[in-house]
Each structure stands twice: as C-alpha cells, then as structure tokens.
Backbone bond lengths (Angstrom), bond angles and torsions (degrees), N, CA, C in turn:
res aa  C-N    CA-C-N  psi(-1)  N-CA   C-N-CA  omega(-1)  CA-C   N-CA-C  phi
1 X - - - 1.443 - - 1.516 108.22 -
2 X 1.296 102.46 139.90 1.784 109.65 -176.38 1.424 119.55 -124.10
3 X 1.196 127.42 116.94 1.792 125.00 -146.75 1.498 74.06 -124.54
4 X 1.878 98.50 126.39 1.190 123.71 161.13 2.208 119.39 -115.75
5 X 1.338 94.45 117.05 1.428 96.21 173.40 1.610 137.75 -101.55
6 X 0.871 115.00 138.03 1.793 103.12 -158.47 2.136 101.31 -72.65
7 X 0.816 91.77 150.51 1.774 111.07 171.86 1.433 120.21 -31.35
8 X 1.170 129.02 101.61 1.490 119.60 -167.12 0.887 115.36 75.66
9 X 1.497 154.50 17.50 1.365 160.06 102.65 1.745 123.19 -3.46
10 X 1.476 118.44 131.86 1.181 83.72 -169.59 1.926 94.21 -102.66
11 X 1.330 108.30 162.13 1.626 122.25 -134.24 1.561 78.85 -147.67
12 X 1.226 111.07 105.09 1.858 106.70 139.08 1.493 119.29 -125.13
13 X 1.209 109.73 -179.18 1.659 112.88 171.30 1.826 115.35 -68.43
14 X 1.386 104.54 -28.71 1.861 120.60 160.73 1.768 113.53 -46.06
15 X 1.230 99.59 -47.49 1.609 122.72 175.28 1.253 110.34 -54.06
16 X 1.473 110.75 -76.52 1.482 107.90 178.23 1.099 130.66 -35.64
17 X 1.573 111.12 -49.35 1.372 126.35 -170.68 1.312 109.71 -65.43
18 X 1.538 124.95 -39.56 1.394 116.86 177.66 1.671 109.16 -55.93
19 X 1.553 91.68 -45.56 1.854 81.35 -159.54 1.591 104.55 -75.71
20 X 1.090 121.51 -16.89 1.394 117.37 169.66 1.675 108.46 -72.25
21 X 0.983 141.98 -54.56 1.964 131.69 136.35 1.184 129.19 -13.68
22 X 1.049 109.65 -48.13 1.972 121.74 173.47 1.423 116.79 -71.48
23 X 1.514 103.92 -37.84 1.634 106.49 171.08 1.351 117.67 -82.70
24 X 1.737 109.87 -21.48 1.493 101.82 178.67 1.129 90.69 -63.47
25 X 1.227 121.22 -102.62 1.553 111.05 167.21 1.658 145.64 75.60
26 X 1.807 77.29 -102.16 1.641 116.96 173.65 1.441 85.80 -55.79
27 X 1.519 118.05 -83.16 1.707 128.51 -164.60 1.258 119.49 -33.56
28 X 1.703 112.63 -44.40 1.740 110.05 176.17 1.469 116.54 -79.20
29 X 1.862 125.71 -32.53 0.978 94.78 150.18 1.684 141.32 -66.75
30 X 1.000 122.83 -12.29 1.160 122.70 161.34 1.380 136.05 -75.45
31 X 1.287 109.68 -10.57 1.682 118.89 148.74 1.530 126.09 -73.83
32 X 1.555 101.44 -7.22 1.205 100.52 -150.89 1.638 158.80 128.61
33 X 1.815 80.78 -54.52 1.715 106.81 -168.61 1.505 101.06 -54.05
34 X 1.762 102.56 151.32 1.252 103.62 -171.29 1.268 110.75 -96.99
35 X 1.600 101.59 -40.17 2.120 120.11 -175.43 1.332 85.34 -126.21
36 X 1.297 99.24 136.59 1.494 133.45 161.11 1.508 105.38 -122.90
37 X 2.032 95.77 153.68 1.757 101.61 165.23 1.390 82.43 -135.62
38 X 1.378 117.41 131.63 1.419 139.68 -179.10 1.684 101.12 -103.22
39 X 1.609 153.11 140.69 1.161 168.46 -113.90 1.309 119.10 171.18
40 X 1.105 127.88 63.66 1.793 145.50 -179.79 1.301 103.01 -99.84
41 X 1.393 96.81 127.03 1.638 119.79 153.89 1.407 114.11 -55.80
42 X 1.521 137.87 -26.69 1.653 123.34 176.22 1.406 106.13 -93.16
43 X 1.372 84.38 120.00 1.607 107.36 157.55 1.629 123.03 -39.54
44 X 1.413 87.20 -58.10 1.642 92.53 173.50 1.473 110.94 -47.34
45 X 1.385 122.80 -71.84 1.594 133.63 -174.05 1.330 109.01 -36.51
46 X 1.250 114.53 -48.20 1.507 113.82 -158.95 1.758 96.17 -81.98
47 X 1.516 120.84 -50.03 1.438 110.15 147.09 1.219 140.72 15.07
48 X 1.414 94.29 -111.94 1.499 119.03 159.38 1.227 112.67 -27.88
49 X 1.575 118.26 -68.63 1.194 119.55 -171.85 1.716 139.57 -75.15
50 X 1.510 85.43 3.83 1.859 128.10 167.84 1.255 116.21 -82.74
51 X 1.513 119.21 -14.51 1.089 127.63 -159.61 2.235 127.24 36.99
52 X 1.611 67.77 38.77 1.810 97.35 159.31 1.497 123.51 -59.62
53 X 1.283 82.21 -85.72 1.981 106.44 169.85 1.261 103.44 -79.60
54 X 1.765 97.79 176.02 1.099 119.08 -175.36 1.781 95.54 -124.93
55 X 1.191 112.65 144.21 2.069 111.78 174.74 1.987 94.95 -54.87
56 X 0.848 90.31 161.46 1.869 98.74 175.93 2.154 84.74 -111.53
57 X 0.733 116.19 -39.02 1.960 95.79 -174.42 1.835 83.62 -127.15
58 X 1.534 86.12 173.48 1.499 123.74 165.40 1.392 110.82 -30.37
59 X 1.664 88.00 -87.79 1.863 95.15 -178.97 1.324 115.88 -2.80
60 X 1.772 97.22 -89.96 1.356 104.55 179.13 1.604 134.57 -46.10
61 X 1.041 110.41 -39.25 1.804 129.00 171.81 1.417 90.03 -52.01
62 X 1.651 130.40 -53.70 1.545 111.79 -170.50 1.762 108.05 -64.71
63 X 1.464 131.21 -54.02 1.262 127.34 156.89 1.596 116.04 -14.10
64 X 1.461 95.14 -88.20 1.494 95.70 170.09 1.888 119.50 -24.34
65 X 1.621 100.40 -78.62 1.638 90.67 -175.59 1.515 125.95 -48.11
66 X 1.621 108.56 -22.29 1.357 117.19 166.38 1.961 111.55 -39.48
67 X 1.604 95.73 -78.21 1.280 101.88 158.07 1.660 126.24 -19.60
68 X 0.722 131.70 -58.62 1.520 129.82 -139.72 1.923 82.11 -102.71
69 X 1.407 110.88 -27.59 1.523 107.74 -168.47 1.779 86.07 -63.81
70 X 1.561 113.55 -72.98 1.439 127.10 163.29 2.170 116.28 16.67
71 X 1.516 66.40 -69.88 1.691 90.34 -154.22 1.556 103.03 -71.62
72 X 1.177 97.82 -13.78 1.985 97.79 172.48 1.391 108.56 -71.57
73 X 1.476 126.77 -2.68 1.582 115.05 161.82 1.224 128.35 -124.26
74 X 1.826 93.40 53.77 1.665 99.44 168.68 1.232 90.15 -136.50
75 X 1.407 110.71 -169.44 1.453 107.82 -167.54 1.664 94.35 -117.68
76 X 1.561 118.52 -31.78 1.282 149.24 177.22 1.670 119.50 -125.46
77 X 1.569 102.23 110.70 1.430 100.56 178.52 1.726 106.36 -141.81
78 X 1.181 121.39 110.76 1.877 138.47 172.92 1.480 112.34 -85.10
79 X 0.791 122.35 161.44 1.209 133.69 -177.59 1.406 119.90 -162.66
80 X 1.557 135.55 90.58 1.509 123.50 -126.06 1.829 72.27 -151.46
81 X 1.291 87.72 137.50 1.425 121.49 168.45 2.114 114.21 -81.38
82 X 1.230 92.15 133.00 1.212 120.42 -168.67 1.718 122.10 -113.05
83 X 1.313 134.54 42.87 1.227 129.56 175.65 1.730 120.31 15.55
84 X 1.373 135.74 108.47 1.465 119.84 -167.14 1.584 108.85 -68.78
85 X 1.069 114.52 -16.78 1.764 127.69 171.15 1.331 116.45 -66.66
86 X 1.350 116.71 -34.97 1.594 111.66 172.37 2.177 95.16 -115.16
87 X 0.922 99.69 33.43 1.340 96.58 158.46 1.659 126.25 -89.68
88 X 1.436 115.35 62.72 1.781 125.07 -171.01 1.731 92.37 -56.23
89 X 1.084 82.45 -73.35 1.652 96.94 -165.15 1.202 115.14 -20.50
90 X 1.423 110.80 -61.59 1.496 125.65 -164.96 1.614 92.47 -54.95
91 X 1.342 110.09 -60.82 1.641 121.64 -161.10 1.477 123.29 -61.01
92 X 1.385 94.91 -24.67 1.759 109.67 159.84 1.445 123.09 -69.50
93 X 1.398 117.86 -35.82 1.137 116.34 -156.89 1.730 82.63 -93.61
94 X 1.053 129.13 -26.65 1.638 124.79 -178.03 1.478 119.11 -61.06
95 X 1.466 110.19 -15.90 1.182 114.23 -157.20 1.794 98.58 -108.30
C-alpha cells in the first residue's frame, strides 16, 4: 500500500498509522473476517484505539471515529501493543 499526501498537509507518523489501520481494516472486512487481533508497535494507536486516550485535536478524533465506525463490522476486534524490539515479525516481513 502507497499513501499519498497533498503539499502542505499536515503529515505525522500518528497519521500514517491510522490510515494504514483503516485500510487494514477496509481489506478484512472485505474478506469477510469476523474477529480480528491487530499488533502495533505505537503506543499511541493501540491507545487511542483502546479507548485509553483521548485525540488532543480534530484531525485525529476524525481517524479515531473512522475506527470505531470500522469496528462496527466485526463481531471481535483487539488491538494489542507490540514492543518495536520484539517486533520480528513485522521486521521480517519488511525486509
């Protein structure tokens, strides 16, 4: 997947991560799947999406509600934090 942002946009690494979440997402409901457990290295993401935190602006709050719109078509959805140090998996499949 290739995430394009327009010019002067504001762009963080928080950003990415949602829309890379939102598209996982999109794809499993569209296979189908009923329960998912999703495994991210950001604290924040998994957070947020723990209903830990709260977004500090908009932006993010729209991400977020994205999420939660999302998650109304599974029956089971986790979202579990992953240390980036014992993240093999991820780092294998990157390579």
């Amino acid at each position: 997947m290739q995430l394009y942002f327009q010019q002067g946009k504001k762009v963080s690494n928080n950003i990415t991560e949602y829309e890379d979440l939102i598209a996982g997402l999109k794809v499993a409901a569209a296979l189908g799947v009923k329960r998912l457990t999703i495994r991210g290295d950001s604290q924040l993401l998994v957070d947020f999406s723990n209903k830990k935190y709260k977004p500090k602006d908009d932006h993010m709050g729209a991400y977020l509600e994205e999420v939660r719109r999302m998650e109304k078509r599974f029956q089971g959805l986790e979202v579990q934090h992953v240390p980036r140090g014992t993240n093999k998996e991820a780092d294998d499949i990157a390579m």
